[in-house]
N, C-alpha and C positions, 0 to 999 in steps of 0.2 A: 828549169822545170823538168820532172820525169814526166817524159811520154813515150813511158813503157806502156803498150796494149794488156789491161786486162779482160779476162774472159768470161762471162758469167751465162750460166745455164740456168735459163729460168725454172726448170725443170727440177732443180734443185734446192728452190729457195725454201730455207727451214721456217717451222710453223711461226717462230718466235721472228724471222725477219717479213714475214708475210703479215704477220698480226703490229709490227712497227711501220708499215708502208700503209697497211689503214688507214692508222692512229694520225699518219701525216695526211692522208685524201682528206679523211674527215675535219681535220685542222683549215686545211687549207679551203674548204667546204665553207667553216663557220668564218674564216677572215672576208672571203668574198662576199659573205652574205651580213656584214658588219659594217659600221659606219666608220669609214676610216679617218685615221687620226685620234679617233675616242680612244680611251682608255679600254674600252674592250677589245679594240682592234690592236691595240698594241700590248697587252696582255697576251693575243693569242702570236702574233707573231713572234713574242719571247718564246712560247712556248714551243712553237715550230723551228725558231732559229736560236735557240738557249743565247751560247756567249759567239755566234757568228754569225752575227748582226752587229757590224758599228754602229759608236753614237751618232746622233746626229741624219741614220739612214731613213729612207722610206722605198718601201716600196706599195707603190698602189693595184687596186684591186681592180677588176679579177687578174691574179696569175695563176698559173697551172704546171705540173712539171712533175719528178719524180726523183726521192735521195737526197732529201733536202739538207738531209745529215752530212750530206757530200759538199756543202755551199758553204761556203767563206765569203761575206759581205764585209769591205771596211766602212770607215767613217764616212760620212758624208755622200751617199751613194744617195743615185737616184734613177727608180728602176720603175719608170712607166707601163702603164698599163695592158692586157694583155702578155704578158712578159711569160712566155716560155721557157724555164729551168730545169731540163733533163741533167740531172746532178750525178748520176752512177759514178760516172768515169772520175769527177772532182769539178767543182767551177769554185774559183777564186776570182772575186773581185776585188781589186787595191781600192785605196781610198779616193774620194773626188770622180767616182766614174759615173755619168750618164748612158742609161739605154732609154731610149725614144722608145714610144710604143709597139707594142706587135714585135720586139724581138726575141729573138730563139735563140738558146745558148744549148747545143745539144752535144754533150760529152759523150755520150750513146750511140754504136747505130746496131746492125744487125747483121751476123756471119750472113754471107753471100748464099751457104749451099742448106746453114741448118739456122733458121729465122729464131729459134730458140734461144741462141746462143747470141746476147753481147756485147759485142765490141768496144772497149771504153778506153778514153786516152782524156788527161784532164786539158780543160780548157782556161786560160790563165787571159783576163784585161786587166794591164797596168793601169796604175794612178794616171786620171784624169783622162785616161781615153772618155770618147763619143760613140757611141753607137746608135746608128741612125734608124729612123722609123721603119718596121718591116726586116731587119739585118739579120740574117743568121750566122752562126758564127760556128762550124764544125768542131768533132773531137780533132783534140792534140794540137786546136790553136791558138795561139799566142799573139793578143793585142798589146803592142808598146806602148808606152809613156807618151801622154799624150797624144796618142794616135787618135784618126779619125778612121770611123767605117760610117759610108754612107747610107743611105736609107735602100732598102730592100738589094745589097749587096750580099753571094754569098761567099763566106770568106773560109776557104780551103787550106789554108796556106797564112804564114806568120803574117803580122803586120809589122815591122820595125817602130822603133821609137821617133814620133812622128809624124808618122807618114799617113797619108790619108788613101785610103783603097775604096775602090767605087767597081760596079759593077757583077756581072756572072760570069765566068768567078770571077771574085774582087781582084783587082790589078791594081797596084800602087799610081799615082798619077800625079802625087807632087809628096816633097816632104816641106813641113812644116819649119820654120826658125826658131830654134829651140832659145833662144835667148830672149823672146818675147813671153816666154812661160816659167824664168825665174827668177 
């Protein structure tokens, strides 16, 4: 995965990308305010996530977030409720992955000295990770294959393949047997 820092000045942003970040509040406005699962609710989320959305995904409403254009959902995802997707920097989800409610995937944060400005590094969960209820999960990190994050852990730093990390900041505390998951 590139996590190269990119930089972005909001101070900058052209009329036509200010008038597409609307188009997505207001989107994501009318799914919260939908009955989910209908045919209207999945209408609009085609329309907020075109072709990066897997089959097979849901995500439940309310979520909230920014850059949705930046979101890569595979198959069989399931992305509980309250789900925060700050998308600038990129978030990729692999296929089979669960987030528990109330978590925050924030590829985003903000230059130290000029708040205007920023900071984005993509954030990448492998196929059939966990992420557990309340989890936040910083730019530029990298959840393994079948990793677990547990519930209101925040996680700074990689997870490997397997491995389950718990607490502030998340610290690895066991790995998983990976021959029980193929």
């Amino acid at each position: 995965m590139n996590c190269e820092e990119e930089r972005v000045d909001m101070r900058k942003i052209t009329p036509e990308e200010f008038k597409k970040a609307n188009q997505m509040n207001e989107l994501v406005f009318k799914i919260n305010h939908t009955l989910p699962g209908s045919d209207e609710y999945n209408a609009l989320l085609k329309e907020l996530f075109g072709d990066n959305l897997g089959e097979n995904s849901r995500i439940m409403a309310p979520f909230s977030g920014a850059a949705f254009d930046h979101l890569k959902v595979g198959d069989n995802v399931f992305i509980n409720s309250n789900a925060l997707l700050m998308a600038r920097g990129g978030i990729t989800i692999e296929d089979d992955v669960m987030l528990a409610a109330n978590v925050q995937l924030l590829s985003n944060n903000h230059d130290e000295y000029d708040r205007q400005v920023l900071t984005c590094k993509p954030i990448l969960i492998k196929k059939g990770a966990w992420i557990g209820a309340g989890a936040s999960i910083l730019p530029g990190v990298s959840i393994g294959k079948y990793a677990i994050v547990g519930a209101g852990a925040i996680v700074t730093k990689d997870v490997p393949d397997y491995g389950v990390a718990v607490g502030i900041p998340a610290k690895i505390v066991k790995t998983l047997d990976k021959d029980k998951f193929e």
